[in-house]
C-alpha positions as CSV (number, residue, x, y, z in Angstrom):
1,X,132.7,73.8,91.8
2,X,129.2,75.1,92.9
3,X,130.1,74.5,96.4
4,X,133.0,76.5,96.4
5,X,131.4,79.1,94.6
6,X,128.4,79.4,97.2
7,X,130.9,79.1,99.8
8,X,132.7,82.5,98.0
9,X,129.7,84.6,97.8
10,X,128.7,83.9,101.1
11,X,132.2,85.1,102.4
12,X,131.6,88.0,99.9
13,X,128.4,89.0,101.6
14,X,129.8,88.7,105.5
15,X,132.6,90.4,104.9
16,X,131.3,93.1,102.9
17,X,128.4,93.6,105.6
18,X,125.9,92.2,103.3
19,X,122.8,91.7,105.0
20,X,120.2,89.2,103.5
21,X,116.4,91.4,101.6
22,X,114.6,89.7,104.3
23,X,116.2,91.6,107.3
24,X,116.0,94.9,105.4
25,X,112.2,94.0,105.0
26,X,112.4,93.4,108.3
27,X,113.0,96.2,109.9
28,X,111.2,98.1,107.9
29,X,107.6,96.5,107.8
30,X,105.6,95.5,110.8
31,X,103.7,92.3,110.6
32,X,101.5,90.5,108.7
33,X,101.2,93.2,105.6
34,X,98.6,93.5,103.2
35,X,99.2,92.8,99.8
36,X,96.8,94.2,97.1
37,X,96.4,95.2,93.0
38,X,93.5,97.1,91.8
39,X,92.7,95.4,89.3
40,X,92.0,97.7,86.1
41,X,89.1,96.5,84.5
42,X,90.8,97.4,80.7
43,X,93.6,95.4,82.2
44,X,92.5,92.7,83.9
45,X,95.3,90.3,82.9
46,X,98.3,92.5,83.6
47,X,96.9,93.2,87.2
48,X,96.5,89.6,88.3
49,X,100.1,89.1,87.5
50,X,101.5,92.0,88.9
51,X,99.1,90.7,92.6
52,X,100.8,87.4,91.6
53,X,104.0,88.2,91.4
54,X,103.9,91.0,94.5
55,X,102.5,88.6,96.5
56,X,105.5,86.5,95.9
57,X,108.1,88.4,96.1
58,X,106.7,89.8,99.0
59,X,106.3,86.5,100.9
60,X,109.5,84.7,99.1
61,X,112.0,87.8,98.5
62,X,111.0,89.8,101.2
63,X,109.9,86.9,103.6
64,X,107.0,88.8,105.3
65,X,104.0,87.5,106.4
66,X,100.9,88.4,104.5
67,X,97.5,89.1,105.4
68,X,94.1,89.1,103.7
69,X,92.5,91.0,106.6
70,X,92.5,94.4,106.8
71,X,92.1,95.0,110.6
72,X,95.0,92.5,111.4
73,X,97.2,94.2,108.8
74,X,99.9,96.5,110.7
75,X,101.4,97.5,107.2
76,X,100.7,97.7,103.4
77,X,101.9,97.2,100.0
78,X,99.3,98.2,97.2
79,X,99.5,99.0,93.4
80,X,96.3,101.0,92.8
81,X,97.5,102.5,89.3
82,X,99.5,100.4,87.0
83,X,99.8,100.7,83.1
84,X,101.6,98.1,81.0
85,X,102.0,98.9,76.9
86,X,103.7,98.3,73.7
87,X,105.7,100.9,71.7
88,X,107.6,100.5,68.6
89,X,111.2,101.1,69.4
90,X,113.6,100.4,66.2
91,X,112.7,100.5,62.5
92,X,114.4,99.7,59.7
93,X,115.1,101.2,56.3
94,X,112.3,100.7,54.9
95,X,110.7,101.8,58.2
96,X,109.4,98.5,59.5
97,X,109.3,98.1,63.2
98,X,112.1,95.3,63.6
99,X,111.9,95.9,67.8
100,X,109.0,96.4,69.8
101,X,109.4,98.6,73.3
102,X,106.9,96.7,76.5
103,X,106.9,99.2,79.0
104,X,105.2,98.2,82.5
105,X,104.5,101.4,85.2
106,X,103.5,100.4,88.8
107,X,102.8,102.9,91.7
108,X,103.8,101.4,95.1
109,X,101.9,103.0,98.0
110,X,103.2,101.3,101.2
111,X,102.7,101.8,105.0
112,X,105.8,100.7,107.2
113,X,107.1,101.5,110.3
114,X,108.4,104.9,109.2
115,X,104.9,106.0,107.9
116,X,103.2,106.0,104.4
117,X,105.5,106.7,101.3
118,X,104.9,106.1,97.7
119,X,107.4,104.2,94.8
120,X,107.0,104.9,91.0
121,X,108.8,102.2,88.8
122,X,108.9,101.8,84.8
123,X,111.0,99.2,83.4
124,X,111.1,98.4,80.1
125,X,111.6,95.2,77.9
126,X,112.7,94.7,74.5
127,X,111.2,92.9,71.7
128,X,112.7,91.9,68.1
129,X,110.5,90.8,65.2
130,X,111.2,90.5,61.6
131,X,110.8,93.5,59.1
132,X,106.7,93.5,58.3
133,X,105.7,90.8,60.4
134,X,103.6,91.6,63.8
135,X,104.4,91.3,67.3
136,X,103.0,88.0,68.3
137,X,101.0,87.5,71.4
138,X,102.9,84.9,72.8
139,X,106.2,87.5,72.6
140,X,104.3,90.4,73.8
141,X,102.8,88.8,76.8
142,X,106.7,87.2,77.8
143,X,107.8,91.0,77.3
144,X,105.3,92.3,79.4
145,X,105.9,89.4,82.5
146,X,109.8,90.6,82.0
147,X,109.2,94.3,82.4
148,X,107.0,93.5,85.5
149,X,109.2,91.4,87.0
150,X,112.0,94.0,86.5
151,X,109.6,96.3,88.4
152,X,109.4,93.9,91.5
153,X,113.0,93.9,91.3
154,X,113.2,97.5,91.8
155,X,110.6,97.6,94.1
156,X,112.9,95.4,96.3
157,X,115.9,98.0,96.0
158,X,113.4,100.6,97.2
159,X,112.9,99.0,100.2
160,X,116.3,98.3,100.9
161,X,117.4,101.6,100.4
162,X,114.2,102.6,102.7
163,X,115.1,100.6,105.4
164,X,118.8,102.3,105.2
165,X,117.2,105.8,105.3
């Protein structure tokens, strides 16, 4: 069964003209890339996941090759302002926060092969607690992982839709 439906999504894809994320990346980003986070000192554990999970989706998703050296790099992907934070979102009647809002908001600056251009992203995730009890830390933290890796997700579309420009 998981054969055949492989075997139907790939027809899907070639004969919709579906074109694999790597190719898009591709032709859009000259190689090796850097890949950096600055790393906000009041936020030190959000911006090593965020490098984390860039670098892999830039080296997995995207399949380009990355570079550590800036004088070999011929483009760049960096996140120099990021904020990730916690809202109450739902209350109820007795106005106890019963959801809890993670919000995580990365700037992309990026230099391809079309020049330098810039990517805002917010995503959100939700979180549901009991009436008068805290949001725990182990919730908060899988929350805020979720909403970033929504954001690499985006960040993927924007490059797609970049390369199509």
């Amino acid at each position: 069964m998981k054969f055949l439906f492989v075997l139907f999504t790939a027809f899907l894809l070639v004969a919709c003209g579906g074109k694999p994320v790597a190719k898009y990346a591709a032709n859009s980003f000259e190689q090796p890339v850097l890949v950096n986070v600055k790393i906000d000192p009041e936020d030190v554990e959000s911006g090593e996941y965020i490098q984390d999970e860039l670098t892999k989706t830039v080296a997995n998703r995207l399949n380009l090759q990355i570079t550590k050296n800036v004088d070999k790099a011929k483009g760049y992907i960096l996140v120099n302002i990021y904020a990730v934070n916690t809202s109450p979102a739902n209350y109820d009647d007795d106005g106890n926060v019963i959801r809890y809002s993670v919000n995580a908001a990365i700037k992309f600056a990026m230099q391809d092969k079309k020049g330098f251009w810039t990517k805002n992203i917010v995503t959100n995730e939700f979180v549901s607690v009991k009436a008068q009890s805290l949001l725990s830390q182990t919730d908060k933290h899988k929350a805020e992982k979720a909403a970033i890796r929504k954001a690499m997700d985006a960040f993927i579309i924007a490059v797609i839709n970049r390369s199509k420009e």
